[in-house]
N, C-alpha and C positions, 0 to 999 in steps of 0.2 A: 275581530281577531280570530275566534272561533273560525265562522267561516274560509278566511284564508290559509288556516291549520290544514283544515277538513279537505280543501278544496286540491291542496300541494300533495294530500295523501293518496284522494279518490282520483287523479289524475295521473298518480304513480300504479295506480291499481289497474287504470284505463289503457296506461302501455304495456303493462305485463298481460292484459286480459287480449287487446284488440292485436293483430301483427301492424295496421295502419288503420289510421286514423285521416284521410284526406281530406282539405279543405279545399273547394271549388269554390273561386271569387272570394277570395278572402278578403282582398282591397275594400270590397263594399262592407264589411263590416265597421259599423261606425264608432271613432275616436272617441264618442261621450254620448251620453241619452241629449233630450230625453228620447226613449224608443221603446216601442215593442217587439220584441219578438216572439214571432206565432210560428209553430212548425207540426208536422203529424209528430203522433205520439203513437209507433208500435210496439217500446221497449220499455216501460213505465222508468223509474227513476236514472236506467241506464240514459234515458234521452235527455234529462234535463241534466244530467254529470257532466255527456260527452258537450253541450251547449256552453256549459258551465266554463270546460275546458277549454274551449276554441276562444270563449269571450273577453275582448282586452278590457273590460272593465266588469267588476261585479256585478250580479245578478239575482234579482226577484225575482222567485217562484210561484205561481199558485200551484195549491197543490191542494187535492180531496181532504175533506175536517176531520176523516175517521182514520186520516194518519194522527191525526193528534191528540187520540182520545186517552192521555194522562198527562196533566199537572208538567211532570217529568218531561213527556215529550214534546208538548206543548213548549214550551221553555228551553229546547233542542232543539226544535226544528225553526221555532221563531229565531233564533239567534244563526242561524245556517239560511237566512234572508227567505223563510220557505212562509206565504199568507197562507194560513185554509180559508176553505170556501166549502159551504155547505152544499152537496150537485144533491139536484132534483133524481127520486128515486132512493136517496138515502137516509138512512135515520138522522136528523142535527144532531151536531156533536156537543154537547152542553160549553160555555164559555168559550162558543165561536158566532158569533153576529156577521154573516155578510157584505149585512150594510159598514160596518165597521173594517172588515176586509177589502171593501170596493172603496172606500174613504184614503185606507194605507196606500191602497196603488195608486190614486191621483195623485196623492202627497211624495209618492216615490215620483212618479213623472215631474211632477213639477219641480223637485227638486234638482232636475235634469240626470237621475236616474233612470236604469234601464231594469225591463219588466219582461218575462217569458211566459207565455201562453199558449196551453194547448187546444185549439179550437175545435177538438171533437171530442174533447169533453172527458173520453178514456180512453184506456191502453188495449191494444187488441196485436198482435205478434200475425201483421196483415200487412201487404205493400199496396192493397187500394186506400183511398182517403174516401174517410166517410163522410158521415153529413155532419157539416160544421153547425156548429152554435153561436150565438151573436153575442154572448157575453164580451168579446177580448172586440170586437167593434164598438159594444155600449159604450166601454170604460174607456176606450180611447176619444171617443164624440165627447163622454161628460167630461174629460179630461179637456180636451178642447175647447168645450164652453164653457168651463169655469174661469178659463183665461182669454175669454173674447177673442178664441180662435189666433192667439198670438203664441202658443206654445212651440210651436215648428214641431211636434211631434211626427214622428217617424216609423212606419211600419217595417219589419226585416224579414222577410217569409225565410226559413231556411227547411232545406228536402235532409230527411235523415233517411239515407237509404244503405239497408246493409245485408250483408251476402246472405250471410245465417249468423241473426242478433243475437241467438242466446250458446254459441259456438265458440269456444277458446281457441282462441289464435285464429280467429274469420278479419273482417273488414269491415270498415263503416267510410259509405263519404260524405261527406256534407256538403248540401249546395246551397250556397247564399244568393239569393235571387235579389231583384232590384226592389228597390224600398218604394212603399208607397206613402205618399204625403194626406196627411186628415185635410190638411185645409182643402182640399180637392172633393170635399161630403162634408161641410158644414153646414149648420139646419139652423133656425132661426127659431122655431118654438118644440116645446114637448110632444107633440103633435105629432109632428114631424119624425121622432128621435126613431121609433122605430122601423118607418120606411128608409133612413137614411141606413140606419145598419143594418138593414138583410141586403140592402146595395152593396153597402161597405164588405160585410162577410161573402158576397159572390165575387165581390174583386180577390176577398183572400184566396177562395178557392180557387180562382183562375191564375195567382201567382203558385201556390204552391203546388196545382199541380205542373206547372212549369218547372219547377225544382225537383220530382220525383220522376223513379224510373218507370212507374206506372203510371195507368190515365184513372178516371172515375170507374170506368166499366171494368165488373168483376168476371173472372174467365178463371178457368181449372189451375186454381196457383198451382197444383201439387202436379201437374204436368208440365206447366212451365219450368219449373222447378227442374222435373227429372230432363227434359229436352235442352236444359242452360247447362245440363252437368254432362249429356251426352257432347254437345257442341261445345265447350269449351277446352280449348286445347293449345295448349304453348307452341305447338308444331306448324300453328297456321299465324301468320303475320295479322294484327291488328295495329288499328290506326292511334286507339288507345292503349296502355297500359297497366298492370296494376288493377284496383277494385276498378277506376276509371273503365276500362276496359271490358273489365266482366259483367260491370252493370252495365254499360250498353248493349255490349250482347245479349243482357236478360231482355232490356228493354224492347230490343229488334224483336225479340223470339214472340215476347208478350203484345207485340202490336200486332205481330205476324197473326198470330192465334185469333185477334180480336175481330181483324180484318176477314179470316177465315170462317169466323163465327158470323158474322154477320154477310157474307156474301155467297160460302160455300158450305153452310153447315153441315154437308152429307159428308164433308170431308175429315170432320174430327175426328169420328170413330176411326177411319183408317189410318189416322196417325195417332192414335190410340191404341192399333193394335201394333203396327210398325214398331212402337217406341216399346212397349212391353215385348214383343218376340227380339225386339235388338240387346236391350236389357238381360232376358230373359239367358240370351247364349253369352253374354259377354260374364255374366255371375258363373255362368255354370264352365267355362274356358279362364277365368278370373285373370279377364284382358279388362287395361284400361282403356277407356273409348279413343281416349285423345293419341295409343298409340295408332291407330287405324288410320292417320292422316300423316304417317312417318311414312318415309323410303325404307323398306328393309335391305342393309346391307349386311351380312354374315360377320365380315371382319370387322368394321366399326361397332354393331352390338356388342361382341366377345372382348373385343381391348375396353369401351367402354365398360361393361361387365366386371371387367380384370380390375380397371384401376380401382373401381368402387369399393371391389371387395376391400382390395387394399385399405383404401379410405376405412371403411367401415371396423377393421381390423385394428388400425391405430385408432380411431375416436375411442374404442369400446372401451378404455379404461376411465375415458371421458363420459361416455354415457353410464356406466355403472355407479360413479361417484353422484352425478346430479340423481343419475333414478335413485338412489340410495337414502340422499339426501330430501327429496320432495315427495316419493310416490306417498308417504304415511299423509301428508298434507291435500294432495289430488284427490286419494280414497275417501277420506274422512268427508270433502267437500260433497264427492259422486253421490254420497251415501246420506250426507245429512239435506242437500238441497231440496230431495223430491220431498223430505219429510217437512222441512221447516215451509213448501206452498203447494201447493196444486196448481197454479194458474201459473204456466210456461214463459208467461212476459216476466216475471220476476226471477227465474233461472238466473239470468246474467248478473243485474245488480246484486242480488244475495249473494253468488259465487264470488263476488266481485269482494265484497263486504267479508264471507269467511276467509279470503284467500290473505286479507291485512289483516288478518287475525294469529288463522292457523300457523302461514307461513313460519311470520318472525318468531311467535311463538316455539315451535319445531326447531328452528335455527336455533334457538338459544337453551332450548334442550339439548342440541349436539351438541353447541357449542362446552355447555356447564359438563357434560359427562368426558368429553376429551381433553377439557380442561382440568379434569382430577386423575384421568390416566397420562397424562405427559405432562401436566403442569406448560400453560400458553405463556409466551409474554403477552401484553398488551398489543404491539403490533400483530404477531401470529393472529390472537382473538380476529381483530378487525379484519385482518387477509381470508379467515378459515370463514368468519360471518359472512363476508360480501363474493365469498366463492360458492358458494350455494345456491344462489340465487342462479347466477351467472351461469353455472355447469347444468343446472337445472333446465333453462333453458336449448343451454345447449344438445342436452340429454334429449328432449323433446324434439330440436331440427335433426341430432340424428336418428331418432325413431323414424320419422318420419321419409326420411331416406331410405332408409332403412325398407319401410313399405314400396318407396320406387323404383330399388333395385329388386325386389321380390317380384313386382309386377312386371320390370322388366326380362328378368329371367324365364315368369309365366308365358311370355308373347314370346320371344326366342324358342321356348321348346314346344308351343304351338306351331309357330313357321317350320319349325325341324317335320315335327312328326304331320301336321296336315295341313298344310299350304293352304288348301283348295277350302276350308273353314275362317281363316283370317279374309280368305279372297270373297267370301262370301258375307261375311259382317261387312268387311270395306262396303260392298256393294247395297248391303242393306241400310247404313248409312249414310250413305248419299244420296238413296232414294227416300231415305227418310227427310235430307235433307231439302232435296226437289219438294214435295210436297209442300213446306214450311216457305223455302224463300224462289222457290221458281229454277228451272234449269239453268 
């Protein structure tokens, strides 16, 4: 019960926190266990929510012992379908046994339950996949032979690949790759179990890196990174759309890179320097990149320009209300997240966690004080509680407008006063861009 509570909350948290949530190949997700599902882990609890979420039937966790190091949350988190398991490198957590943990998952498999596992063991806020561990291989083989390979158990690899993970109102997609069958690595004695699953754990790695936007091989994220935000641009037609879209083009940039690295390596530096001197002028002219692949037409700028202001001028009684109502709740979160971890993979899920706190919380402080200066009916309460949220949001799409008509007025009165500086980025970007994918 607990868990389905929990599950309808942190999923309500997951649409307000994520703009999309895409599922690729959802069909393949299976109707009943038994199953495992194995996928990277670079979002720590945010990764097993959003699984949580997409999954048509409940879901078994493993999760590290020294989440559950009180009485309290031992008895919280078991009830929220979550096993510990003691990882090599950690202190054991007192009344957590392994063995006793690796026992609970056969008996959830067998029960034709379904089981989530993260086969590299920890969280790292990284789009390469590391080096897996054969645990979520063992327990499915011993899962296997405890029923004379008659379980039909099911492997699910799924890619969790997302824009910027610990980012309010980014993208996540998820890809559901084709299931691999155990009975295809069944072993015949104890002997055997560990040759069969370092087999079994290179199959996994060769499924999931099929589902991510990345490959094995590590290259300068934090340049890929800057080179996807330079080329990405609503102005140029892609085949994809949506995260769909944007993560392939990370994808291209990042094989691009890889391919570069290993055949031209003198070439990085000079798209090293390309990409910071293109940067470098577009900060200091405070042009967005994606304008530089528009047509400049005078009169379509300016009418566009016109209606916006327009727009922006009617929202603003719209956006004053939601900022009014939320910024004491955004602040408090800015301000207590960096305090409450250090480790940047937990940003999200915390944010996530204070924001079903603070929110309603706040809402129900405005609501009790307008309730004593005007006296609500019941219905008004209900209209005034669920319009906060709602304006809030909205508050946020026109901020953010907000910034694209600013950046568009920036590039109009760059074109006015110096042509020949826009004409000059144009050009420095597309030689940037020759470099990367060829004339």
């Amino acid at each position: 019960m607990l868990y389905h509570i929990l599950r309808a909350i942190v999923s309500l948290g997951l649409r307000f926190y994520y703009r999309e949530i895409k599922v690729v190949n959802r069909k393949k997700l299976p109707e009943k266990g038994p199953c495992i599902y194995i996928a990277n882990h670079p979002n720590t609890l945010m990764d097993a929510w959003i699984i949580g979420f997409i999954s048509k039937e409940p879901i078994y966790f493993m999760a590290k012992a020294t989440l559950f190091s009180t009485p309290l949350k031992h008895k919280i988190l078991r009830s929220l379908n979550m096993i510990p398991i003691n990882r090599r490198g950690e202190s054991a957590v007192k009344g957590v046994s392994n063995q006793d943990s690796f026992e609970a998952c056969y008996q959830i498999l067998e029960q034709g339950k379904s089981l989530l596992i993260f086969p590299e063991g920890s969280s790292f806020l990284e789009r390469h996949l590391r080096e897996l561990k054969s645990g979520a291989a063992r327990i499915a083989l011993e899962a296997e032979r405890r029923n004379d390979n008659k379980l039909n158990l099911q492997i699910i690899p799924l890619g969790l690949n997302y824009l910027d993970a610990d980012r309010f109102g980014s993208r996540v997609l998820v890809n559901v790759g084709t299931s691999i069958s155990i009975s295809d690595f069944s072993f015949n004695n104890q002997e055997k179990q560990g040759i069969t699953a370092k087999r079994l754990t290179e199959k996994f790695r060769i499924r999931l890196e099929q589902v991510l936007v990345n490959s094995s091989e590590k290259v300068d994220e934090l340049m890929v990174e800057e080179l996807h935000q330079i080329f990405l641009s609503k102005y140029i037609k892609q085949k994809q759309k949506g995260v769909k879209g944007e993560l392939e083009l990370l994808k291209q940039i990042r094989d691009k890179i890889t391919e570069i690295n290993l055949t031209e390596a003198w070439k990085i530096e000079e798209i090293k320097k390309a990409l910071n001197s293109l940067k470098s002028k577009l900060d200091k002219f405070g042009i967005q990149s994606d304008f530089l692949d528009r047509r400049f037409r005078l009169k379509m700028f300016f009418r566009q320009l016109f209606f916006s202001i327009i727009f922006l001028l009617i929202g603003l009684p719209i956006f004053l209300y939601g900022f009014m109502h939320n910024i004491i709740q955004f602040k408090l979160a800015e301000i207590l997240v960096p305090k409450l971890t250090k480790e940047v993979e937990y940003y999200a899920p915390i944010t996530v966690l204070l924001g079903l706190i603070l929110y309603p919380l706040v809402y129900v402080l405005f609501m009790l004080g307008i309730n004593n200066l005007f006296g609500l009916t019941f219905i008004e309460k209900v209209f005034y509680f669920a319009s906060m949220p709602i304006f809030g949001l909205s508050a946020y799409s026109i901020f953010n407008y907000y910034q694209h008509v600013s950046n568009k007025w920036k590039f109009v009165f760059t074109m006015l006063n110096d042509k020949s500086k826009v004409i000059e980025l144009k050009n420095e970007k597309n030689k940037l861009r020759e470099y990367i994918f060829g004339g």
